[in-house]
VMD Tcl script that builds the backbone (N, CA, C; Angstrom):
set m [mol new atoms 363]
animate dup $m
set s [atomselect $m all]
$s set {name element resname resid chain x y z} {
  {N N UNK 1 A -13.098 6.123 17.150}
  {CA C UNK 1 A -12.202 6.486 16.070}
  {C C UNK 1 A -11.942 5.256 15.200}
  {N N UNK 2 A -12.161 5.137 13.725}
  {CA C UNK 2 A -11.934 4.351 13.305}
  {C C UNK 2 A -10.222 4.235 12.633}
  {N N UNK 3 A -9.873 2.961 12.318}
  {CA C UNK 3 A -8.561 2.832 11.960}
  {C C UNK 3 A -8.055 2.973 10.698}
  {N N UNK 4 A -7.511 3.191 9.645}
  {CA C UNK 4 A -7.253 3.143 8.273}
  {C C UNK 4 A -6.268 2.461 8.013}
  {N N UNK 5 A -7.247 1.890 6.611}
  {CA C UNK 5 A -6.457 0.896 5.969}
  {C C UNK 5 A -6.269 1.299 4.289}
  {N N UNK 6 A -4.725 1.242 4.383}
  {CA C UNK 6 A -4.623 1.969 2.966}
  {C C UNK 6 A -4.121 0.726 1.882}
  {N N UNK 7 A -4.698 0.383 0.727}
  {CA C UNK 7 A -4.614 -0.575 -0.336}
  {C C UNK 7 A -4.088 0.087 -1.157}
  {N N UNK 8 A -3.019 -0.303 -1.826}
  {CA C UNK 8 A -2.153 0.154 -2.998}
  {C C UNK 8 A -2.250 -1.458 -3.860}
  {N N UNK 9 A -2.931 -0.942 -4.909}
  {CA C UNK 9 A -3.639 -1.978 -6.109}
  {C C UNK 9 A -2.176 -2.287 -6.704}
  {N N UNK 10 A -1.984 -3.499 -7.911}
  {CA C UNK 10 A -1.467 -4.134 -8.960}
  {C C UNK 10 A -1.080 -2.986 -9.945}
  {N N UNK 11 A 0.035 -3.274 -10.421}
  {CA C UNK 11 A -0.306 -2.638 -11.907}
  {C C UNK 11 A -1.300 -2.961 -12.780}
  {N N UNK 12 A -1.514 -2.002 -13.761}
  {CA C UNK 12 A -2.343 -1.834 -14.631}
  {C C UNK 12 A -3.622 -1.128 -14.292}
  {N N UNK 13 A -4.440 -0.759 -14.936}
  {CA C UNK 13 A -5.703 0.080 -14.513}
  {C C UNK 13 A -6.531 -1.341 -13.682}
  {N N UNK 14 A -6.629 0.033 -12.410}
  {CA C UNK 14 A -7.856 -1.275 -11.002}
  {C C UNK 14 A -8.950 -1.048 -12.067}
  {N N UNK 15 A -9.473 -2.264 -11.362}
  {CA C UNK 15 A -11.078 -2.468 -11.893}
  {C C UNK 15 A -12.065 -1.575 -10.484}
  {N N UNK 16 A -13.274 -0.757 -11.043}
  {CA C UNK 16 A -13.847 0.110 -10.331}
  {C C UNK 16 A -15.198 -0.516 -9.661}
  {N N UNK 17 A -15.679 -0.314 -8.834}
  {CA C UNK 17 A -17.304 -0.721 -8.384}
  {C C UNK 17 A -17.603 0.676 -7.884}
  {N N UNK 18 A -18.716 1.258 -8.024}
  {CA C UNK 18 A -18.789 1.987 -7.808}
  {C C UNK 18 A -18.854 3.785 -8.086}
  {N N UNK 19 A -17.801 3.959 -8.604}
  {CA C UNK 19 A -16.573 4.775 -8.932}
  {C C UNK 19 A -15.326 4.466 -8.237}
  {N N UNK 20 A -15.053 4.142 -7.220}
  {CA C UNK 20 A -14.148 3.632 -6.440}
  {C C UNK 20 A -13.151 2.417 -6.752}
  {N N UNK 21 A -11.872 2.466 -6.855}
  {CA C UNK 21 A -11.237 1.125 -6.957}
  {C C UNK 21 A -11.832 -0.295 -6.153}
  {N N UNK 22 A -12.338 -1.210 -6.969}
  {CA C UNK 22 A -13.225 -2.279 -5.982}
  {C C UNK 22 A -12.776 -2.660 -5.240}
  {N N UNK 23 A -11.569 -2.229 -4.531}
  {CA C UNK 23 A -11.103 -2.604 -2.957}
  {C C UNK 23 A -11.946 -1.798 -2.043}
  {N N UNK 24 A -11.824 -0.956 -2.689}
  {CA C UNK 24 A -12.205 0.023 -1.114}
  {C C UNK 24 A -13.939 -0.583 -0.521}
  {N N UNK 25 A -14.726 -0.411 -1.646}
  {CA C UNK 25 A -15.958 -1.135 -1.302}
  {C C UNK 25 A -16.018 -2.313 -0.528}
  {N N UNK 26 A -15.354 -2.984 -1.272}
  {CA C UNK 26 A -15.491 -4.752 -0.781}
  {C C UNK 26 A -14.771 -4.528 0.877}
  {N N UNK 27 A -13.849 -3.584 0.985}
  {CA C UNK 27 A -12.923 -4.159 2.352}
  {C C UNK 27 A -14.037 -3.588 3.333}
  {N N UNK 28 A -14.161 -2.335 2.932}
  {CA C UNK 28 A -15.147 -1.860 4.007}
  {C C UNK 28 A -16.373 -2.469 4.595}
  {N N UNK 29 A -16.962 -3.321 3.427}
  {CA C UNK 29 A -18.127 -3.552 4.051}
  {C C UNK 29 A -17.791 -4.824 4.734}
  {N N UNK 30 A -16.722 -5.520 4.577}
  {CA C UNK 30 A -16.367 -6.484 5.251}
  {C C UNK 30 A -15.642 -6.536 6.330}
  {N N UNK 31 A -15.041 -5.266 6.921}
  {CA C UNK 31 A -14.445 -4.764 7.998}
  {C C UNK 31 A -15.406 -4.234 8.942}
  {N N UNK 32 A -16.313 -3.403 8.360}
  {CA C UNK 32 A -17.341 -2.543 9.335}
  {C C UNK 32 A -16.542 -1.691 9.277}
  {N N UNK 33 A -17.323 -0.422 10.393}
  {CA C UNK 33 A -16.943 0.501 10.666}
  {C C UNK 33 A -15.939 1.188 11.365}
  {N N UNK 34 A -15.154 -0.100 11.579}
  {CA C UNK 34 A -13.975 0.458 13.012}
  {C C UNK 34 A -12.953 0.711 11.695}
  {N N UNK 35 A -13.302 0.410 10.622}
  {CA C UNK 35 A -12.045 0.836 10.190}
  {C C UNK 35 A -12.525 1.650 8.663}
  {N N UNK 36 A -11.222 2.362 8.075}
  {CA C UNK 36 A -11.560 3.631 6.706}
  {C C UNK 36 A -10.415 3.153 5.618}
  {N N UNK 37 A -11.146 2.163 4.851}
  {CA C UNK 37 A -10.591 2.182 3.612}
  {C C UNK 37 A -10.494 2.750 2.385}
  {N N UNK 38 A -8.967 2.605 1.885}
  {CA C UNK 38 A -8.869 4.039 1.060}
  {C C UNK 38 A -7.793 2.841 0.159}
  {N N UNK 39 A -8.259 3.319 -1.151}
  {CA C UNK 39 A -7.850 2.245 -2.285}
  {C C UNK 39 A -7.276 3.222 -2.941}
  {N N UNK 40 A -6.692 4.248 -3.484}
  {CA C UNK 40 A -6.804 4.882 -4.324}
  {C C UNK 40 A -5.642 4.780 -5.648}
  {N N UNK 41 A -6.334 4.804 -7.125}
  {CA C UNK 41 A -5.624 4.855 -7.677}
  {C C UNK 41 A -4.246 5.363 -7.928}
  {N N UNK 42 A -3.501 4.724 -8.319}
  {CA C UNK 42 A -1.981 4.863 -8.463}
  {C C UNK 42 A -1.536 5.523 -9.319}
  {N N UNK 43 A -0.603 6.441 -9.380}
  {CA C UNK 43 A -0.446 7.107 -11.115}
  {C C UNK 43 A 0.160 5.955 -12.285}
  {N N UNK 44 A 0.192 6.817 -13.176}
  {CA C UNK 44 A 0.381 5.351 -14.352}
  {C C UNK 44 A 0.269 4.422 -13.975}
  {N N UNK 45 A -0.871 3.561 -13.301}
  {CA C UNK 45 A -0.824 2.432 -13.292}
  {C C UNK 45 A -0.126 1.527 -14.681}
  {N N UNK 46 A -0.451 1.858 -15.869}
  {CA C UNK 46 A -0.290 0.782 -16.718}
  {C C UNK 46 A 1.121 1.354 -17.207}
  {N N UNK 47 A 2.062 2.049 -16.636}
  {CA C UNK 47 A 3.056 1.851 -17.251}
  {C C UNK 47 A 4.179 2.795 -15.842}
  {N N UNK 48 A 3.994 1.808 -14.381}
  {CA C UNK 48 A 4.272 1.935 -13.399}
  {C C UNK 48 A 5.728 2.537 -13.698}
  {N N UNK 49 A 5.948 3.351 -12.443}
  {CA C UNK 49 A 7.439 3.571 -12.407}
  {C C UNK 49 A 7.632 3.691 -10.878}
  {N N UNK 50 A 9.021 3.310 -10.156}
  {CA C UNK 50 A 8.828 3.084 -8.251}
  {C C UNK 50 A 8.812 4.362 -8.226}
  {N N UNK 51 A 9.901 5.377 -8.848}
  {CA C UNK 51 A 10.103 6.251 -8.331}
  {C C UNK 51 A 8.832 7.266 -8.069}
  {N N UNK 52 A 7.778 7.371 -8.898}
  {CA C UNK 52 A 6.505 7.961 -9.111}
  {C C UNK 52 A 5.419 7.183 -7.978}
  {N N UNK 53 A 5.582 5.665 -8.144}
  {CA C UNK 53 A 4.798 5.465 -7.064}
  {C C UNK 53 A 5.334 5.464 -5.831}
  {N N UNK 54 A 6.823 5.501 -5.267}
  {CA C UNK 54 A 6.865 5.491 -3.717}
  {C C UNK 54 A 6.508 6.965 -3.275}
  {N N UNK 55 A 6.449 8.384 -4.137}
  {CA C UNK 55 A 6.270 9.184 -4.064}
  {C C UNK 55 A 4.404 9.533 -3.571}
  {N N UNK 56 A 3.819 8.426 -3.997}
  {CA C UNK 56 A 2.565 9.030 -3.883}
  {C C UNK 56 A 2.152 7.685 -2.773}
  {N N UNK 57 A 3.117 6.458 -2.623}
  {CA C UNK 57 A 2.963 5.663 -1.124}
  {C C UNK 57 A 3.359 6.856 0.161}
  {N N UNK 58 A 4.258 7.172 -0.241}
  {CA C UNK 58 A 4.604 8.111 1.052}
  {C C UNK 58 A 3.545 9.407 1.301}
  {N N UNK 59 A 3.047 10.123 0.099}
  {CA C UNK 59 A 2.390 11.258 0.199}
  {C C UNK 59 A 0.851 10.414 1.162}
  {N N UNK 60 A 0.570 9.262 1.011}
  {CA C UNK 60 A -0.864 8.555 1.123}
  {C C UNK 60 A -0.075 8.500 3.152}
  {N N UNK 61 A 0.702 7.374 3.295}
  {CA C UNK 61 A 1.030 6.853 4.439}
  {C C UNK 61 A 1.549 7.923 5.395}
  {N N UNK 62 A 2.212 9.149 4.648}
  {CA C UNK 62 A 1.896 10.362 5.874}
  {C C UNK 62 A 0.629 10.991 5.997}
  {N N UNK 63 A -0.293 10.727 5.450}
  {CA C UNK 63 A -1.410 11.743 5.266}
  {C C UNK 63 A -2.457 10.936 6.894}
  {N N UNK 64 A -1.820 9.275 7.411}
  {CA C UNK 64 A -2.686 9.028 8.123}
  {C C UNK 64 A -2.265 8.713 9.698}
  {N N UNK 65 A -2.594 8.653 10.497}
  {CA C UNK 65 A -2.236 8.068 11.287}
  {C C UNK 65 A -1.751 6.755 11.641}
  {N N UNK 66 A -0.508 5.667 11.797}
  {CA C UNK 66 A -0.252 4.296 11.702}
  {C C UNK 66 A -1.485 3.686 10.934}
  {N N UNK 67 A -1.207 4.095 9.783}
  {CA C UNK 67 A -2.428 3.100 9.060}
  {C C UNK 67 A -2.327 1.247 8.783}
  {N N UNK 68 A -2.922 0.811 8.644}
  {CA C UNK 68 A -2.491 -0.294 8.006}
  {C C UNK 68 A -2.352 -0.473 6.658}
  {N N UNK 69 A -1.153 -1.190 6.435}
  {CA C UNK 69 A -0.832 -1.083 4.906}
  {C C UNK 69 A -1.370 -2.410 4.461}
  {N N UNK 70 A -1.723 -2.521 2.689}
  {CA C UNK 70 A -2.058 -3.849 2.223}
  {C C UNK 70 A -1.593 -3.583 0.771}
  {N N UNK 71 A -0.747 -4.203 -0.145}
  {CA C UNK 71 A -0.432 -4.348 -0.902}
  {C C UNK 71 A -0.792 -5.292 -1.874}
  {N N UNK 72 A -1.215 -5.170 -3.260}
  {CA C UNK 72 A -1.458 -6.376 -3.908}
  {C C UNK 72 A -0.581 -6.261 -4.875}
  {N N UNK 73 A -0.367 -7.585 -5.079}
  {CA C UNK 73 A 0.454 -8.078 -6.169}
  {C C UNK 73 A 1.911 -6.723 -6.671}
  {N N UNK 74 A 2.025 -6.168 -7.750}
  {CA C UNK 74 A 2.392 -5.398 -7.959}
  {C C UNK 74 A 2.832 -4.004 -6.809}
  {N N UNK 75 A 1.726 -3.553 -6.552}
  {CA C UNK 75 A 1.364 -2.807 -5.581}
  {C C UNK 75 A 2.082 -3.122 -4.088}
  {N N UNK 76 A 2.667 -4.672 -3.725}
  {CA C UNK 76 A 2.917 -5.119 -2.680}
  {C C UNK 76 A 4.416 -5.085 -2.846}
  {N N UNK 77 A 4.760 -5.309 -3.755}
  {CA C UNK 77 A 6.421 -5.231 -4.231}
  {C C UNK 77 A 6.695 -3.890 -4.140}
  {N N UNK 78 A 5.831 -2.850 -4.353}
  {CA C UNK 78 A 6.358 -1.414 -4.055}
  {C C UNK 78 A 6.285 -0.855 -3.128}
  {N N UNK 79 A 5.380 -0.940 -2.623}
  {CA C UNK 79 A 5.483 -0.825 -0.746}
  {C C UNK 79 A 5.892 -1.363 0.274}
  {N N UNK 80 A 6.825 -2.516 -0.310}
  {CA C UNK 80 A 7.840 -3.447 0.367}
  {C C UNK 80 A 9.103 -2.726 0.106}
  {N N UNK 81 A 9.241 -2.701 -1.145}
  {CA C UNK 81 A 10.866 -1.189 -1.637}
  {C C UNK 81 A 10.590 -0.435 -1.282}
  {N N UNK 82 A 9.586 0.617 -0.665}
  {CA C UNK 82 A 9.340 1.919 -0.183}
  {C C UNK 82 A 9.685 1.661 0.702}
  {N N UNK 83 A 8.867 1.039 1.789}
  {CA C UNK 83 A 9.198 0.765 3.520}
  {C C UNK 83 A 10.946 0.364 3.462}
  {N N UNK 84 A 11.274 -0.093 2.796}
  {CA C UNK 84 A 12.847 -1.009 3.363}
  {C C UNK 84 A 13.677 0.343 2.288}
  {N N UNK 85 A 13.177 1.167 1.597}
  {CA C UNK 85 A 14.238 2.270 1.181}
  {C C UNK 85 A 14.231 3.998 1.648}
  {N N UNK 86 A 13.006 3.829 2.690}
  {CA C UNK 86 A 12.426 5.354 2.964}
  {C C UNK 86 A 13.564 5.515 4.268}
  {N N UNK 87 A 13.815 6.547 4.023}
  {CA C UNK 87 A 14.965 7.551 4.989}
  {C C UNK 87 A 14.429 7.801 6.239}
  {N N UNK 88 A 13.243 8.025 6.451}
  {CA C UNK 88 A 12.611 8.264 8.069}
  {C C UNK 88 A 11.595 7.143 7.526}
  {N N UNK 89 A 11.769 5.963 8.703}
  {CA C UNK 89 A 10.915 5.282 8.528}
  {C C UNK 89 A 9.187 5.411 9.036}
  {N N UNK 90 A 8.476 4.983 8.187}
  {CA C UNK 90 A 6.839 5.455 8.692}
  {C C UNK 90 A 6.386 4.702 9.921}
  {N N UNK 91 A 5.348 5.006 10.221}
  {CA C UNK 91 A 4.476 4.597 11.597}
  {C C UNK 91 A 2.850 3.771 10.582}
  {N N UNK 92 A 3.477 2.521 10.936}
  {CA C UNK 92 A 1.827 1.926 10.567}
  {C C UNK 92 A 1.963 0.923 11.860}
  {N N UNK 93 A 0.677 0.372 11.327}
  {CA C UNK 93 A -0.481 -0.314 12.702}
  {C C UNK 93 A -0.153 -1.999 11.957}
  {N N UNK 94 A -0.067 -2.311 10.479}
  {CA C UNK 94 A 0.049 -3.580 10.018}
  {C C UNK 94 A 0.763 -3.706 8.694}
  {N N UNK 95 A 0.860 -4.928 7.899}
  {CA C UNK 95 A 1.309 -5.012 6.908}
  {C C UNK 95 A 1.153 -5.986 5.928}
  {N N UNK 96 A -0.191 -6.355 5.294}
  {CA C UNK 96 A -0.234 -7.494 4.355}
  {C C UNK 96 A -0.008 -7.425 3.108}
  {N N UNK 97 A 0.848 -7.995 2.158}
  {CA C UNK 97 A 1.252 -8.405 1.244}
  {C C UNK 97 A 0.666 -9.610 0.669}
  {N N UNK 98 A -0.299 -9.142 -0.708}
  {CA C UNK 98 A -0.313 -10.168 -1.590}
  {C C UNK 98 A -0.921 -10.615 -2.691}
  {N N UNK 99 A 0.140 -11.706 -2.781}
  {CA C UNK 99 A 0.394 -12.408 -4.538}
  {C C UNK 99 A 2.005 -11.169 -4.773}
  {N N UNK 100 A 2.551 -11.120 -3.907}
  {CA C UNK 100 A 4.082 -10.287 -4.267}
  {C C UNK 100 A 4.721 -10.834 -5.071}
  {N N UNK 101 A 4.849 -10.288 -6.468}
  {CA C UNK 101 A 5.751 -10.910 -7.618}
  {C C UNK 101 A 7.252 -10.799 -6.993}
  {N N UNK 102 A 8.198 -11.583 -7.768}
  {CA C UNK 102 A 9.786 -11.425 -7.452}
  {C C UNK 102 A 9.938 -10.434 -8.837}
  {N N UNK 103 A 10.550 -9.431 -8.710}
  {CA C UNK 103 A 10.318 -8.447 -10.251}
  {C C UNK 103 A 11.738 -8.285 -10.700}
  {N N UNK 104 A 12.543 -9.507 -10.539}
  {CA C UNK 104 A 13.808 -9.020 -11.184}
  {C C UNK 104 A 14.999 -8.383 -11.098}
  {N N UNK 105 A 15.638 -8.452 -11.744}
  {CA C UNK 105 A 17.299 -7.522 -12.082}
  {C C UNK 105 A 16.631 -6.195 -12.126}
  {N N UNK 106 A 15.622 -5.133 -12.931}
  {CA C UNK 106 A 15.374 -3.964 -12.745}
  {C C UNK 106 A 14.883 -3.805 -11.463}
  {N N UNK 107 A 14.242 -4.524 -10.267}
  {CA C UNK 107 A 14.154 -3.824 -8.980}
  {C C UNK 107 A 14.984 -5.177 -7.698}
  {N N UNK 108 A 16.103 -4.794 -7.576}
  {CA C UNK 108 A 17.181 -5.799 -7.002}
  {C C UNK 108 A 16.193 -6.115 -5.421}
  {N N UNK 109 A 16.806 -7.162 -5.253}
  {CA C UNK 109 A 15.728 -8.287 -4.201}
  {C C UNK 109 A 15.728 -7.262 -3.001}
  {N N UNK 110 A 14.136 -6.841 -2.136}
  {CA C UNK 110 A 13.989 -6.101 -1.453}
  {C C UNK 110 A 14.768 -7.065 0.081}
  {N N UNK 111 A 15.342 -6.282 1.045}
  {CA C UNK 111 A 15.821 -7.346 2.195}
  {C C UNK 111 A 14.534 -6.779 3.217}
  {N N UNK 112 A 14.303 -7.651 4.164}
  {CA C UNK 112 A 12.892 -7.697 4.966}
  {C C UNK 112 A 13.836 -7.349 6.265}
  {N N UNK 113 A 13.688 -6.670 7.239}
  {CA C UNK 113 A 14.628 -6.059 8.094}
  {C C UNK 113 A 13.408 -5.703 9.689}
  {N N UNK 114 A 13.684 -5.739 10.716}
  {CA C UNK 114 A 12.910 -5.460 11.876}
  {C C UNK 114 A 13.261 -4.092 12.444}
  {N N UNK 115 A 13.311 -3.474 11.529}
  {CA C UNK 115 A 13.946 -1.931 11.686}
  {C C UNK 115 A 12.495 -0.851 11.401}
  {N N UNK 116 A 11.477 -1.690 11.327}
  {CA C UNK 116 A 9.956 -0.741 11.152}
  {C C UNK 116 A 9.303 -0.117 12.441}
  {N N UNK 117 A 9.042 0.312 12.856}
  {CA C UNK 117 A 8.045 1.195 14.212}
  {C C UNK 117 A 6.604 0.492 13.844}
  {N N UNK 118 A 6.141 -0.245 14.699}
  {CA C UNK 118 A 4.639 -0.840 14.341}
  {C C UNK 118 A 3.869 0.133 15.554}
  {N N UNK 119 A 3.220 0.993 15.664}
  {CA C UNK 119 A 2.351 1.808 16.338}
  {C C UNK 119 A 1.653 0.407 17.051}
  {N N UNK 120 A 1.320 0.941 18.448}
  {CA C UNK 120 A 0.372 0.295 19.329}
  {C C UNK 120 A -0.882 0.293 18.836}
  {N N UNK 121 A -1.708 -0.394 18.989}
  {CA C UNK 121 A -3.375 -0.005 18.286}
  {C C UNK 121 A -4.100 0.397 19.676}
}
mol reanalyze $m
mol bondsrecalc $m
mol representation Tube
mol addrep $m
């Protein structure tokens, strides 16, 4: 059984290889097969809103089993406010963050808390 790893891109439109957001390509072939990367575009990327994207982080992170999460830049700041504002907290396997901007007075400083469920692998 392989493991999944779900990438939530930057704002603005991802750059594609493929057809695919060029994460998903690049991680996979550099992971192998034990694991299923899934990049998928974000709605409005270029003119982001949390409330629209924690909606479609959560629709992605229930859809898998303790996936591992990876966030870039943009993308990492919102799935850092999702996880530390979601009401039933999710079941993932990991959590990398990065290039996480500090984004300001419009999204007030996320607090980092040991209140997450990390699934056994």
């Amino acid at each position: 059984m392989s493991r999944s790893v779900l990438v939530i891109h930057g704002a603005g439109e991802p750059r594609r290889r493929g057809g695919k957001v060029y994460r998903e390509p690049m991680l996979g072939k550099a992971l192998g097969p034990e694991y299923r990367v899934q990049a998928p575009r974000m709605p409005q990327p270029t003119n982001p809103r949390y409330q629209i994207w924690a909606g479609r982080i959560a629709q992605l992170i229930d859809a898998e089993a303790s996936p591992v999460l990876v966030g870039h830049s943009f993308g990492a700041s919102m799935l850092l406010k999702y996880l530390e504002e979601a009401a039933a907290r999710p079941s993932f396997a990991g959590l990398f963050l990065i290039a996480t901007p500090i984004l300001g007075p419009r999204f007030p400083r996320v607090r980092v808390t040991a209140r997450f469920r990390v699934a056994a692998s």
